[in-house]
N, C-alpha and C positions, 0 to 999 in steps of 0.2 A: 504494500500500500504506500501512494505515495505520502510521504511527509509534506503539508502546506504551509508555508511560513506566514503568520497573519502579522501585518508590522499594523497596529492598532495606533495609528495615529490621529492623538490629542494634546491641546495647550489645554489651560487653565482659564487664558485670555480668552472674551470671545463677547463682542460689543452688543448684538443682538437682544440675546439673552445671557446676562455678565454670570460664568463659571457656572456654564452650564454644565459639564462632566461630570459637579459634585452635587449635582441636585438629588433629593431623595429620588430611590427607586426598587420598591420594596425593601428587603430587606437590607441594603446597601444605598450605593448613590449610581450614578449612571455608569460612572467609566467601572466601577466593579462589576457592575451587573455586564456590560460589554466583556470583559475578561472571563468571566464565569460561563458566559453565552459561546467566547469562541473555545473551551475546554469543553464544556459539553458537547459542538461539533469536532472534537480531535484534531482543532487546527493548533501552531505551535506559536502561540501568542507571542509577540514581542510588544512593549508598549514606546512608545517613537514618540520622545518630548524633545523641548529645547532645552537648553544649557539656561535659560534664564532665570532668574531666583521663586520667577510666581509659578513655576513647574516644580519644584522642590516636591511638594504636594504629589502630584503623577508618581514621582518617581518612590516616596512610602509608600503609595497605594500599589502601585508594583512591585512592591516587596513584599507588601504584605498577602497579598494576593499569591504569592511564590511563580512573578512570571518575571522574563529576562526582561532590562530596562536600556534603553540606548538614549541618548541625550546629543543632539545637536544644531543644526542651524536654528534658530527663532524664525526667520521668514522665509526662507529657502525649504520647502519641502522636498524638493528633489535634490540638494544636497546632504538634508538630514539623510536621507532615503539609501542615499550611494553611500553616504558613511556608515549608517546602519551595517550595509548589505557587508560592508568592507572587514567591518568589525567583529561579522559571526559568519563568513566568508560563505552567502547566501548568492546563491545564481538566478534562484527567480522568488519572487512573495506574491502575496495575495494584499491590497490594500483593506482594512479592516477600519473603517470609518467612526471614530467614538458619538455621532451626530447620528449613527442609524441603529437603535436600539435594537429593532428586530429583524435584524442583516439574517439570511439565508442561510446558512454555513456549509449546505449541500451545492448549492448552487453554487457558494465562493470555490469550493473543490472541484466541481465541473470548469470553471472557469479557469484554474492552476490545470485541470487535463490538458483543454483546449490549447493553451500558451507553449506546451512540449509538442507540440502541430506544428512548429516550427515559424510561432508567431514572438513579435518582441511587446505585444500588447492588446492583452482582452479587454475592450470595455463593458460597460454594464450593460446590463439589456432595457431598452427602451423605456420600458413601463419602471425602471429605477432608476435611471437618470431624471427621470419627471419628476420626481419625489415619493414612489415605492419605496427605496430605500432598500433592497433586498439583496446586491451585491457590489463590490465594488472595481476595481483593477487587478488583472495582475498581469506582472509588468517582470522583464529582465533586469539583471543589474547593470547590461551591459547598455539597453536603451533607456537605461534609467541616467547613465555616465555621460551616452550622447550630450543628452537633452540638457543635464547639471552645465556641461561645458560651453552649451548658447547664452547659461546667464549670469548674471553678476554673485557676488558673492551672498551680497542680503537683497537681495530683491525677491520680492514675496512673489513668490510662486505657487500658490494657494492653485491656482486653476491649473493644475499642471499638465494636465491635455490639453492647453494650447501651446506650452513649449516642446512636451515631447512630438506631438501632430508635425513640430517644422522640421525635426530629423529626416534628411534624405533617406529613400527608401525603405523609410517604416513600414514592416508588417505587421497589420494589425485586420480586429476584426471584432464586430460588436458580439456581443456573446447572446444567441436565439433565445427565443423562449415561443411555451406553445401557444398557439393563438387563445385567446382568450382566459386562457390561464392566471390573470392578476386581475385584484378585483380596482377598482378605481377607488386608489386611496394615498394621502400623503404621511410617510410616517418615518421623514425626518425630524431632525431635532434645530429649529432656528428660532422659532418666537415661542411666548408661553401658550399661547394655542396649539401650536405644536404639543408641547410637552402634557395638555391636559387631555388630548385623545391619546398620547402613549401612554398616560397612566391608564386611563379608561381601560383602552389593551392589556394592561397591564393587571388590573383589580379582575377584573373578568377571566382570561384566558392564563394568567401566571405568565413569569421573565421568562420561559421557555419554550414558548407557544410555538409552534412549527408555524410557518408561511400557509401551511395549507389550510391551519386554522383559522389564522389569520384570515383568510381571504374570503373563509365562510362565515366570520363573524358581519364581515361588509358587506357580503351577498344578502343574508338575513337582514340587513336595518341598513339599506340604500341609503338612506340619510345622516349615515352616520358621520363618512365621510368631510361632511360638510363645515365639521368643527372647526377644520383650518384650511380647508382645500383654497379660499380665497387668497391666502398666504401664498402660493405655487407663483402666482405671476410675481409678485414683487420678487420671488426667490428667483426665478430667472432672470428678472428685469437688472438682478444683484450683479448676477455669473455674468450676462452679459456686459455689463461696465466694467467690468474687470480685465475683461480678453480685449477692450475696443481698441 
């Protein structure tokens, strides 16, 4: 079986909604509940902070947690990333999102198959780039190196498929899903609407819920959806002033 390296990358920082990783969340706060989520799917956590002093915090919680901690760039994610990878001498990871509570963890390991296809980059599937939130990247280290070397040293690199996308010759490829298979819902983590349909999720179906439950609790109550789906445009309207 393959081994999936999940680099669980989270700051403490986060203007939206201010430190959101340590909000309650059941019996923990967010980023614990994220690290317990990716042990229960057998992926091999890393947690991926910066060196800055307001991540101190990340880095007990990942201790206490008993998961590996790596600490680097503040605004370069794609240099954190490459130093990461440098530092536990990793060829390819799975990007593990601390903003998507109820990330897939089968689908993140379908997507680590997919990338030994002789691809340098899986991205999410349509319906979780929208704000599903159900898997994220995974990515070489080697086009993760390219991509590090187009940009500056602290330049925030938050959207980092628009700098890996300018690597000549990129192979990549969005990672399928089956049609109709998601039900229409948004269940990242950026405003407190956000966060009061993930507890809903949460009180209801437990921090463990499979995807598939999930999909049937939104199938049952059509409008459930609707707590924050208003939120989706401005979260894109966000991504996009960031790439302009």
């Amino acid at each position: 079986m393959i081994k999936v390296p999940g680099f669980i990358t989270v700051r403490s920082t986060s203007s939206r909604l201010p430190k959101k990783c340590l909000l309650p969340f059941g019996d923990g706060n967010v980023l614990e509940h994220i690290i317990r989520r990716a042990k229960h799917y057998g992926l091999d956590a890393i947690v991926c902070t910066s060196v800055d002093k307001s991540d101190d915090i990340i880095q007990r919680i990942a201790e206490r947690e008993d998961v590996e901690c790596f600490r680097g760039s503040m605004l370069n994610k794609l240099h954190r990333w490459r130093d990461c990878c440098d530092h536990f001498n990793i060829e390819r990871f799975h990007t593990v999102d601390a903003d998507d509570p109820f990330f897939d963890g089968e689908l993140m390991k379908k997507s680590y198959r997919v990338l030994h296809e002789g691809y340098d980059m899986v991205c999410p599937t349509e319906s979780s780039s929208m704000g599903a939130a159900a898997v994220g990247y995974s990515l070489t280290r080697d086009i993760v190196d390219k991509a590090s070397a187009l940009t500056k040293k602290n330049e925030d690199t938050e959207m980092m498929w628009h700098y890996v996308s300018k690597v000549k010759g990129l192979r990549k490829i969005v990672l399928p899903e089956d049609e109709g298979s998601q039900a229409k819902v948004r269940l990242t983590l950026d405003y407190e609407e956000d966060y009061c349909l993930l507890q809903t999720v949460r009180r209801i179906l437990g921090n463990l819920a499979s995807r598939e439950d999930i999909n049937e609790l939104f199938w049952r109550n059509p409008d459930l959806h609707q707590v924050n789906w208003f939120r989706n445009e401005e979260w894109a309207k966000g991504q996009r002033a960031r790439t302009a």
